[in-house]
C-alpha positions in Angstrom: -30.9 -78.7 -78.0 -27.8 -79.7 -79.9 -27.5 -83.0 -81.1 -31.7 -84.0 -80.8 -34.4 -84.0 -79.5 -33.3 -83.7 -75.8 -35.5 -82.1 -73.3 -34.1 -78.5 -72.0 -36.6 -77.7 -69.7 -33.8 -76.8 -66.5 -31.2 -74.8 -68.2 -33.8 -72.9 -69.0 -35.3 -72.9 -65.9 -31.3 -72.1 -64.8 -31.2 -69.1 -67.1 -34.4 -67.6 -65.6 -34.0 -68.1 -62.0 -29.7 -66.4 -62.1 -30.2 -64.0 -64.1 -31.4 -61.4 -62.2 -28.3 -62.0 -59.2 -25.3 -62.1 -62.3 -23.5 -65.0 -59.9 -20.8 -62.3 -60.2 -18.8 -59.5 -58.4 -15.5 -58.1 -58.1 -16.1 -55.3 -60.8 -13.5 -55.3 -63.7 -9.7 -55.6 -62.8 -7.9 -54.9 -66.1 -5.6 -57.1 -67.6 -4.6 -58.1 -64.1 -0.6 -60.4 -64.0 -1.7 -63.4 -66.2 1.6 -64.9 -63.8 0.3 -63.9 -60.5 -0.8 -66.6 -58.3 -4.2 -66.1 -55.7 -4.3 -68.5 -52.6 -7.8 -69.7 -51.6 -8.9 -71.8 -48.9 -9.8 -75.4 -49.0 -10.5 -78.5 -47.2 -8.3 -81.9 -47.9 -10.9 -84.5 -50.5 -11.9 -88.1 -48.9 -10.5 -89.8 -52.0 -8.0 -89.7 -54.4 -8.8 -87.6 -57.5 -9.9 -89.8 -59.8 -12.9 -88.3 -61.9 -15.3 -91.1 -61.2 -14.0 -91.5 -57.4 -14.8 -87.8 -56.3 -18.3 -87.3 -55.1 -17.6 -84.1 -52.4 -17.1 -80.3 -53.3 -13.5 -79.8 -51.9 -12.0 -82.6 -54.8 -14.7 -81.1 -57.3 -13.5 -77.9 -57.3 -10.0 -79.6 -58.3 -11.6 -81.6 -61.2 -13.0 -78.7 -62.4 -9.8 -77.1 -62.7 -7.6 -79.8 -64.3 -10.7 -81.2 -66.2 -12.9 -80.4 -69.0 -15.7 -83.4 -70.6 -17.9 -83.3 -73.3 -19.9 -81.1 -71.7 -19.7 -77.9 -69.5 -22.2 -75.8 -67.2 -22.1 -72.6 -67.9 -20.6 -70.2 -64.9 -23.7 -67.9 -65.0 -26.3 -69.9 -66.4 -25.8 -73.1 -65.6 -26.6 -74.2 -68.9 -25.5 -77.3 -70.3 -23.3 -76.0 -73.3 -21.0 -78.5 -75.6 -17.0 -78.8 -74.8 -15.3 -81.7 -76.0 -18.6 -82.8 -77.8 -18.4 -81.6 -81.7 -21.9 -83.0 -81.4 -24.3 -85.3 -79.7 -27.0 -87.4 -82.0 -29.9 -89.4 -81.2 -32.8 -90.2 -82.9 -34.3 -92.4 -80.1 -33.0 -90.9 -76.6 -31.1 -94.8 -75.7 -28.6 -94.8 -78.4 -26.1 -91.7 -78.7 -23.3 -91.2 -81.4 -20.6 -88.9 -79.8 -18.1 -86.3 -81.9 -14.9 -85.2 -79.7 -13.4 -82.2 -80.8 -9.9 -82.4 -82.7 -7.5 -80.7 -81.6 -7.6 -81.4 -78.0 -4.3 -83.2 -75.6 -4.1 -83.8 -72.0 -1.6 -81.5 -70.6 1.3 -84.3 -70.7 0.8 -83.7 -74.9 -1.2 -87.0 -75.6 -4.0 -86.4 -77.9 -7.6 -86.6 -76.2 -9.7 -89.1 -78.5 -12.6 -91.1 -78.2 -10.9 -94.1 -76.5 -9.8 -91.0 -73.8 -13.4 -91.2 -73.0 -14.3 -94.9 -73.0 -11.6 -96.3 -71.6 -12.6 -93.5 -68.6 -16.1 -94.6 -68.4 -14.9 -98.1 -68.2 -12.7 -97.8 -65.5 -15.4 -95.8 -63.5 -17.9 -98.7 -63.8 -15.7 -101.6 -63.1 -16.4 -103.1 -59.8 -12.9 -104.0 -59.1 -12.1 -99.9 -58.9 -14.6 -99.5 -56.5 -15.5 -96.1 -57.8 -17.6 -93.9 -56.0 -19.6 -92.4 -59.0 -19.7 -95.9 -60.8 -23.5 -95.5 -60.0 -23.6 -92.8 -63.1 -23.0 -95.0 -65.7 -25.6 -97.3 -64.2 -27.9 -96.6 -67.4 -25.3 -97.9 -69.8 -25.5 -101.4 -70.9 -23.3 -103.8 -69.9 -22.8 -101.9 -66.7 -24.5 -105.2 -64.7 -21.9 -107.2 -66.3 -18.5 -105.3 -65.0 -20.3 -104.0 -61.8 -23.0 -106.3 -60.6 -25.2 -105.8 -57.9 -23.7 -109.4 -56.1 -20.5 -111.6 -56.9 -17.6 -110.8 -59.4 -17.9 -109.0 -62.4 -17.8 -111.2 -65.9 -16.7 -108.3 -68.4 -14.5 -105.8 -68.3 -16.0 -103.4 -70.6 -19.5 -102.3 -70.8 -21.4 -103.5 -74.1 -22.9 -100.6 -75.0 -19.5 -98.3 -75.6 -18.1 -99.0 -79.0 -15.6 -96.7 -80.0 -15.9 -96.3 -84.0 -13.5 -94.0 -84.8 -10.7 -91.8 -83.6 -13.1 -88.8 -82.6 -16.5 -90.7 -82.3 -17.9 -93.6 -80.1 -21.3 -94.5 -79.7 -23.4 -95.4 -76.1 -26.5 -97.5 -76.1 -28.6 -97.7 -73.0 -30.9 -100.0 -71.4 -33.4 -97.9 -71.9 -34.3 -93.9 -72.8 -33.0 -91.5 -71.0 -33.4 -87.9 -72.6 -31.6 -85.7 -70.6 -28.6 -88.0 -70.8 -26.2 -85.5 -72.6 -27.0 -82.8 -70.3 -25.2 -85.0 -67.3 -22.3 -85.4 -69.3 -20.8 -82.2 -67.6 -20.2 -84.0 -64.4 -16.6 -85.1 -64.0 -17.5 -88.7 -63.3 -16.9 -88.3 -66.9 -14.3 -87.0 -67.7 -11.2 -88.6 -70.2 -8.4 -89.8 -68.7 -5.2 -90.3 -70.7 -3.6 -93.3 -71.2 -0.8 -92.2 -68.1 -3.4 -92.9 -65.8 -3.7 -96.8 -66.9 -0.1 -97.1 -67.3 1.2 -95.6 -63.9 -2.3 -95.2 -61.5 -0.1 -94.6 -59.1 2.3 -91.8 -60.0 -0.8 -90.3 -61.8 -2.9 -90.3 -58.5 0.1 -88.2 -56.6 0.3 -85.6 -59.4 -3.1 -86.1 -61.7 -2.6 -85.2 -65.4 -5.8 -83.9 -67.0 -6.8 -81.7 -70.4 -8.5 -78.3 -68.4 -6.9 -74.8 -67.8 -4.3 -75.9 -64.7 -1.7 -78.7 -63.7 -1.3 -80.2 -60.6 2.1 -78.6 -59.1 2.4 -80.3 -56.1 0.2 -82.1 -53.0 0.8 -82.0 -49.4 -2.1 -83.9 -48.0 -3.6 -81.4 -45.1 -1.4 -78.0 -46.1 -1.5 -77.5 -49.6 -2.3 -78.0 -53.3 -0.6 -75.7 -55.7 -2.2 -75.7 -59.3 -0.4 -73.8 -62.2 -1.7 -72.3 -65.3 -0.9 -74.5 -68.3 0.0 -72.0 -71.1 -0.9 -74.5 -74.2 -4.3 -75.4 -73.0 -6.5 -75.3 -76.1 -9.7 -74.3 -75.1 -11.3 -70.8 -75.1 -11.3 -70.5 -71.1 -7.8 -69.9 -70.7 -7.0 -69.1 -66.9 -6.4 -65.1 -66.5 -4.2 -65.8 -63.7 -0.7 -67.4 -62.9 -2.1 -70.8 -60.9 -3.7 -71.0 -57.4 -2.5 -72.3 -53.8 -5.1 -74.5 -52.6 -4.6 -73.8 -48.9 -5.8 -76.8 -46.4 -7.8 -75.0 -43.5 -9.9 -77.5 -40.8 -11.6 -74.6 -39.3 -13.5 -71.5 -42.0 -13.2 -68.9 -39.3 -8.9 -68.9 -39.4 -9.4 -68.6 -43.0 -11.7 -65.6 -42.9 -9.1 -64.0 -40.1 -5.8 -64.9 -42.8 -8.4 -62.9 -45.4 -8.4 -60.1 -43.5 -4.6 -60.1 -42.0 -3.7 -60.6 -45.6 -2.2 -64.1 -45.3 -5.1 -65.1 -48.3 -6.9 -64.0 -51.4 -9.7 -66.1 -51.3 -12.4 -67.3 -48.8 -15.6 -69.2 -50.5 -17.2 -70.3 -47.8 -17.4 -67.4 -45.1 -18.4 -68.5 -41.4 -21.7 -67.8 -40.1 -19.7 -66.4 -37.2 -18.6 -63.4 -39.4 -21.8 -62.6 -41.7 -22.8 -59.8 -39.1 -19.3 -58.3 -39.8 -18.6 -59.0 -43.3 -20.0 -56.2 -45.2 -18.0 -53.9 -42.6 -14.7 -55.7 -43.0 -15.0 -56.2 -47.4 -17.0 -54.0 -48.2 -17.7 -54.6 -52.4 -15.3 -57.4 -52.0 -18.0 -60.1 -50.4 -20.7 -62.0 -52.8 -23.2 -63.4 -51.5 -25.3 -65.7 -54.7 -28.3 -68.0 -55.0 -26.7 -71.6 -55.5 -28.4 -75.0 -56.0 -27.4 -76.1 -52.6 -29.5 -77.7 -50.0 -28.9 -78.8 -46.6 -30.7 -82.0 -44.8 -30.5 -84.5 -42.7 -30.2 -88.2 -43.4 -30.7 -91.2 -41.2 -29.6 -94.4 -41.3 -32.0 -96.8 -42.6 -29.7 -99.2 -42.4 -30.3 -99.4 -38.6 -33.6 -100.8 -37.9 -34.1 -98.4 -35.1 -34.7 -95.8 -38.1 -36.5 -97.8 -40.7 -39.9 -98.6 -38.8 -43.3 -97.4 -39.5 -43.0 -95.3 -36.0 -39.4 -94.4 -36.8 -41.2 -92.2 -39.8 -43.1 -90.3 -37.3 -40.3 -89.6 -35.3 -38.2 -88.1 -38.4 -41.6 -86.1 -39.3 -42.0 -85.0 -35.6 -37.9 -84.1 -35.6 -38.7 -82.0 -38.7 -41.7 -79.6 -37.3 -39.5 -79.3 -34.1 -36.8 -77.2 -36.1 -37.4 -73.3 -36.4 -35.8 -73.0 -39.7 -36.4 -69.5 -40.1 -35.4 -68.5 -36.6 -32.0 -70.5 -37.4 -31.6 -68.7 -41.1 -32.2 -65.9 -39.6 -30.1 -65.5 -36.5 -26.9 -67.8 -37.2 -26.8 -67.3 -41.2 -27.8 -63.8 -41.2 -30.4 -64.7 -44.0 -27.9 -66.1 -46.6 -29.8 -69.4 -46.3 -33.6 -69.9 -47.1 -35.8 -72.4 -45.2 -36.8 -75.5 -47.5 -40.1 -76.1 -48.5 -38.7 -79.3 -50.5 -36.0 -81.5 -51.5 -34.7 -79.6 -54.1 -33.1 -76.0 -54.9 -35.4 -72.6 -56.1 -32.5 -72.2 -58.5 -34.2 -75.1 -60.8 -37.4 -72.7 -61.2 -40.9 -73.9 -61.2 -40.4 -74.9 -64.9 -37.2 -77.0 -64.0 -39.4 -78.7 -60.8 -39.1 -76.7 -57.9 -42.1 -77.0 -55.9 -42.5 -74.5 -53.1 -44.5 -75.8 -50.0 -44.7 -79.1 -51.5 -43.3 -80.7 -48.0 -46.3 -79.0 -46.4 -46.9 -78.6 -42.3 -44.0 -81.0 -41.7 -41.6 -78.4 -42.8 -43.2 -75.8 -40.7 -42.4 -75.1 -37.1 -45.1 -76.8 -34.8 -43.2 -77.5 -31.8 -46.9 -78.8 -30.0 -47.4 -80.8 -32.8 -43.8 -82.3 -32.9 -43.8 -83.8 -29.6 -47.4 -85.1 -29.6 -46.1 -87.1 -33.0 -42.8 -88.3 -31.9 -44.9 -89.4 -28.8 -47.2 -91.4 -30.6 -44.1 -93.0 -32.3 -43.1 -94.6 -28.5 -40.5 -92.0 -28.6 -36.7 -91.2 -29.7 -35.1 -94.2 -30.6 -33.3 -95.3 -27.7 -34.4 -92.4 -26.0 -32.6 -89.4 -27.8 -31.0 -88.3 -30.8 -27.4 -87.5 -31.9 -26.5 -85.5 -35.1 -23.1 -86.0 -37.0 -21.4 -83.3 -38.6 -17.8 -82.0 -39.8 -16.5 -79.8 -37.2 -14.2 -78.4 -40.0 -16.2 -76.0 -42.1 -19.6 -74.6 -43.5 -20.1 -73.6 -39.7 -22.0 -76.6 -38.7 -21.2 -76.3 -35.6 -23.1 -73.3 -34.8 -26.3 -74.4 -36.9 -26.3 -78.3 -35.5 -26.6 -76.7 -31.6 -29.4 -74.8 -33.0 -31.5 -77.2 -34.4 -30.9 -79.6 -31.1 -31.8 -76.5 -29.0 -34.9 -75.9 -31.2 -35.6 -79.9 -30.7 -34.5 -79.9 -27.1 -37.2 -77.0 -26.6 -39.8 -79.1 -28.7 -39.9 -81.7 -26.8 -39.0 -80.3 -23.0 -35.9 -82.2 -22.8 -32.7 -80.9 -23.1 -31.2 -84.0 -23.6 -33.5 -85.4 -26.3 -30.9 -84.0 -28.5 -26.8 -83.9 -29.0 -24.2 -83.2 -31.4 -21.3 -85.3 -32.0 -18.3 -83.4 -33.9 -16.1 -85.2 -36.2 -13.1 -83.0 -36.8 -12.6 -83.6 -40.4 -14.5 -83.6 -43.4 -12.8 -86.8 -44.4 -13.3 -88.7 -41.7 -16.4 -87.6 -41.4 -17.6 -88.8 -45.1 -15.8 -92.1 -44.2 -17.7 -92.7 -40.8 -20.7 -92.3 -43.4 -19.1 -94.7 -46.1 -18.6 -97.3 -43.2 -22.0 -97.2 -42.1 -21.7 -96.0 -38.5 -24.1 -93.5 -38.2 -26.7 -94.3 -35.6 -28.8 -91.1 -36.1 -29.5 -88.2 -38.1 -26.4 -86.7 -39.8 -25.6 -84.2 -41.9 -26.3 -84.4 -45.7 -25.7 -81.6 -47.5 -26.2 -81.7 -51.7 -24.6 -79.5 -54.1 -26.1 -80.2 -57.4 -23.7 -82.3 -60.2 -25.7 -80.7 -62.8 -28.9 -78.4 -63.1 -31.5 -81.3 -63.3 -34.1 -82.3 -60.8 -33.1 -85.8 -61.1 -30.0 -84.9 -59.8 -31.4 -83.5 -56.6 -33.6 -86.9 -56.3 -31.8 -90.2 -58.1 -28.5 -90.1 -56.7 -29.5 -89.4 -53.0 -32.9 -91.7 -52.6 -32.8 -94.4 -55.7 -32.2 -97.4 -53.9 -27.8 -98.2 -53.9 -27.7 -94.6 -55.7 -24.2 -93.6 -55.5 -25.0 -90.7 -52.5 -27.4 -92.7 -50.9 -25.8 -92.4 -47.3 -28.7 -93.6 -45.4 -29.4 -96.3 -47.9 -33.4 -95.6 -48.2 -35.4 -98.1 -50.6 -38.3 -97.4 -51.9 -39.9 -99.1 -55.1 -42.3 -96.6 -55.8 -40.1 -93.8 -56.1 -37.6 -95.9 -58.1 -40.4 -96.8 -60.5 -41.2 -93.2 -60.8 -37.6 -92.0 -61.3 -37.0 -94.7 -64.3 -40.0 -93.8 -65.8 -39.5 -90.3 -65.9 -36.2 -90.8 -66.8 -37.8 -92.4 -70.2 -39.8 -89.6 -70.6 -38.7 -87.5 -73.7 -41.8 -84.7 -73.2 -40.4 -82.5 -71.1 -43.7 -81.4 -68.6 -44.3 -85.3 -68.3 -40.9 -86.0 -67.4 -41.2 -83.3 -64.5 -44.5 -84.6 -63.2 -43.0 -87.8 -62.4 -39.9 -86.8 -60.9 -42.4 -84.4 -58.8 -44.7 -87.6 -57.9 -41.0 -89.4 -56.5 -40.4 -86.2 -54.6 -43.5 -86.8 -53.0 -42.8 -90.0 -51.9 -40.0 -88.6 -50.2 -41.8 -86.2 -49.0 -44.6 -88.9 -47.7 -41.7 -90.8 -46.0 -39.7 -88.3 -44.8 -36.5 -90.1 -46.4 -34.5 -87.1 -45.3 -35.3 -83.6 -43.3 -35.0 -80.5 -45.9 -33.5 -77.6 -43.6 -32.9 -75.6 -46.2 -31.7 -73.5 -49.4 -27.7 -72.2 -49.3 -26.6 -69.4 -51.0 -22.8 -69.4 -52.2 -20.6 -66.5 -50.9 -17.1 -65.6 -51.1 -15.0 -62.8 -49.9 -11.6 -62.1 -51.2 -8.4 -59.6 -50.9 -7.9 -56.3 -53.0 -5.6 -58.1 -55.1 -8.2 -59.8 -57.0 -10.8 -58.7 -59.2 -13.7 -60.7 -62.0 -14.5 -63.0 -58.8 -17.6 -64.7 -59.6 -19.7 -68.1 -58.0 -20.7 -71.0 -60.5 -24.4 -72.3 -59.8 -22.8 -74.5 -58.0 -21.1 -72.1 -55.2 -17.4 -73.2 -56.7 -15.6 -69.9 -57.4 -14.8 -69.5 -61.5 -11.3 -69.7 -60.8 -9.7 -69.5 -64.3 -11.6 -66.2 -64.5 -10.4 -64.6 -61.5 -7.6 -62.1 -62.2 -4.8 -61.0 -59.9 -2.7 -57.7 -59.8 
């Protein structure tokens, strides 16, 4: 590992488990029109796209464009591989010295410097921003003094950041934390330039950052258009002339504007249309493992949910869904039932543990209702499940799983699903705290580390933690492994806080997504990220 001695047990793990699918398709187009712009499909972000604000994959896959940090994940691996960072040095795993890169500028020509990246780091963690990521640079010290857990915040920057020269800045932490670098990929941190502190709001309507495309233009719910910037200095130049972001609230009139023509791109094609899409694309569908699973939370916040009996209920819910009749039938096998609360794409060396959620993943209708009986019943007598009605086919899959319930528990109104129509709205009914029952909670990993399927869902305030579950033991567990600098060790304990999850039910795995993506017969080099987010700069168009 560059830098020290940091463990690199998951892009490993990362590198084994993709390299057999090559994440890739498309074939080789040529030179392609390094001016031609694609169109792809898209879906409106909750916030504004501020690096340490964005949390959801529709404002990601923006970041990623206009963004690069100190460190990036490799398209096909996954791997955490240097950027901005010249180096990384430790000796202890809590104190870091950080190189930038020279020769680096944000796209309006300001020079990208250390301060880029402190000054960024700051803002995110400052309780008066009210960031949604500020949770990430929880580890950094100082962080309780500009975002404390109650009152107002007494500092403004964190303690440990010290910038010490115009490339180099040092981070201490409150305590070890070995895989630390390897996080440093996710845009929560990212530089921002000084434009963003001088002008927030001009900067928030067109965003100014240092990756491969500007910002064009933003009509909230039609369009973003993103254009390639020619003087971008680092090696993964976009191939193509910019991309149309295209707004659509439902997948399936996206898939139909692929095939009339009216768009290049679909990454996210409707369970509606797997049957078909072979037929209708032919070579020009991919279908990729991705570290991607599907759940559903509850909100502990209600006592209703966070009872004793309440966790036999969510246990019974779980063995009442026929995952593999749902995979099977609605998502045409694209999706894999879980067996746990992470991804397969992690490996067994990276933490992956199939089966480890045992009989209460499996499909024991019998067994389901006897439990949830014991348990004095369904809260308030049934169940409703909250979802976006916009895309991912939700729709389809949520009826399922009440039918499967329904069927269970010989009641075909133990269970309902109640639509909300966008994808915003619906992450701000969660942010509000109005769920009353089971909702859905997909994950799409930050970065290729089992913490990250664990910490930021189920630590107790983690920044994703919708349901806002506590548990000390599995904090302990997490911090502790999180101190770990062996590698095995560090897995163990991260395994031993999945199984309190597990022993709690905190959330219901459903299971394991695969990314796919179709596209038009102008493009060519399309390929999925680990992540499911097409490689956009790569794509070329002729």
């Amino acid at each position: 590992m560059r830098g020290g001695t940091h463990a690199t047990w998951t892009a490993c793990a990362m590198v084994v488990a993709l390299a057999a699918t090559a994440c890739g398709g498309g074939g080789d187009g040529g030179s392609g029109d390094s001016s031609a712009v694609l169109s792809a499909s898209w879906g409106d972000p909750q916030n504004p796209l501020e690096p340490s604000n964005t949390n959801e994959v529709q404002g990601g896959k923006v970041l990623d464009m206009i963004f690069r940090g100190l460190k990036r994940y490799d398209p096909e691996t996954g791997e955490a591989q240097d950027m901005l960072a010249e180096k990384i040095e430790t000796s202890d795993s809590q104190n870091f010295t950080i190189t930038v890169k020279d020769g680096w500028t944000f796209s309006n020509g300001e020079k990208v410097t250390a301060q880029s990246f402190v000054d960024a780091w700051n803002y995110g963690a400052s309780l008066r921003n009210n960031q949604r990521n500020a949770y990430f640079f929880g580890y950094i010290e100082g962080y309780d003094q500009v975002h404390p857990e109650e009152g107002e915040q007494t500092a403004d920057t964190m303690s440990g950041l010290k910038v010490t020269g115009d490339r180099t800045f040092t981070v201490k932490l409150t305590q070890k934390f070995s895989t630390f670098p390897d996080t440093l990929g996710y845009n929560a941190f990212a530089p921002l330039p000084r434009a963003f502190f001088d002008d927030h709001d001009a900067w928030v309507k067109k965003p100014v950052g240092n990756g491969p495309y500007l910002v064009d233009s933003y009509t909230r719910g039609s369009q973003m258009a993103l254009r390639k910037w020619d003087d971008y200095p680092g090696d993964d130049k976009a191939q193509n002339g910019g991309v149309d972001l295209k707004v659509y609230t439902d997948n399936n009139t996206a898939y139909t504007d692929l095939l009339a023509g009216n768009l290049d791109l679909v990454d996210d094609v409707p369970a509606a249309q797997l049957r078909n899409v072979k037929n209708d694309l032919g070579d020009r569908y991919l279908n990729t493992p991705a570290g991607i699973i599907q759940t559903l939370a509850f909100p502990f916040y209600d006592p209703a949910w966070n009872t004793e009996d309440a966790k036999k209920v969510r246990q019974g819910l779980s063995m009442a869904i026929d995952r593999e009749q749902i995979t099977d039938t609605i998502f045409q096998k694209t999706r894999t039932p879980a067996t746990d609360w992470t991804s397969p794409v992690l490996g067994e060396d990276g933490g992956f543990q199939d089966g480890l959620c045992g009989e209460f993943c499996e499909f024991k209708p019998d067994e389901a209702k006897k439990l949830i009986e014991e348990a004095g019943g369904l809260p308030g007598g049934k169940v409703t499940i909250t979802f976006n009605a916009d895309t991912g086919s939700h729709r389809e899959w949520v009826n399922a799983v009440c039918n499967s319930i329904n069927n269970a528990l010989d009641n075909e109104r133990a269970c309902t699903a109640n639509p909300v129509g966008t994808f915003a709205d619906f992450r701000n009914e969660i942010t509000d705290r109005k769920m009353t029952g089971p909702f859905r909670a997909g994950w799409q990993m930050d970065y290729p580390l089992i913490q990250n399927f664990l910490q930021p869902l189920y630590y107790t305030n983690a920044s994703s933690n919708d349901g806002k579950w506590s548990n000390k033991e599995f904090d302990d567990l997490v911090n502790r492994a999180n101190q770990e600098t062996d590698t095995a060790k560090a897995i163990d304990l991260f395994q031993q806080a999945e199984e309190v999850v597990r022993d709690n039910m905190a959330a219901i795995p459903l299971w394991y997504q695969n990314g796919s993506a179709g596209w038009s017969d102008r493009l060519s080099d399309v390929k999925l990220n680990p992540f499911s987010v097409p490689v956009y700069e790569q794509i070329k168009v002729s």
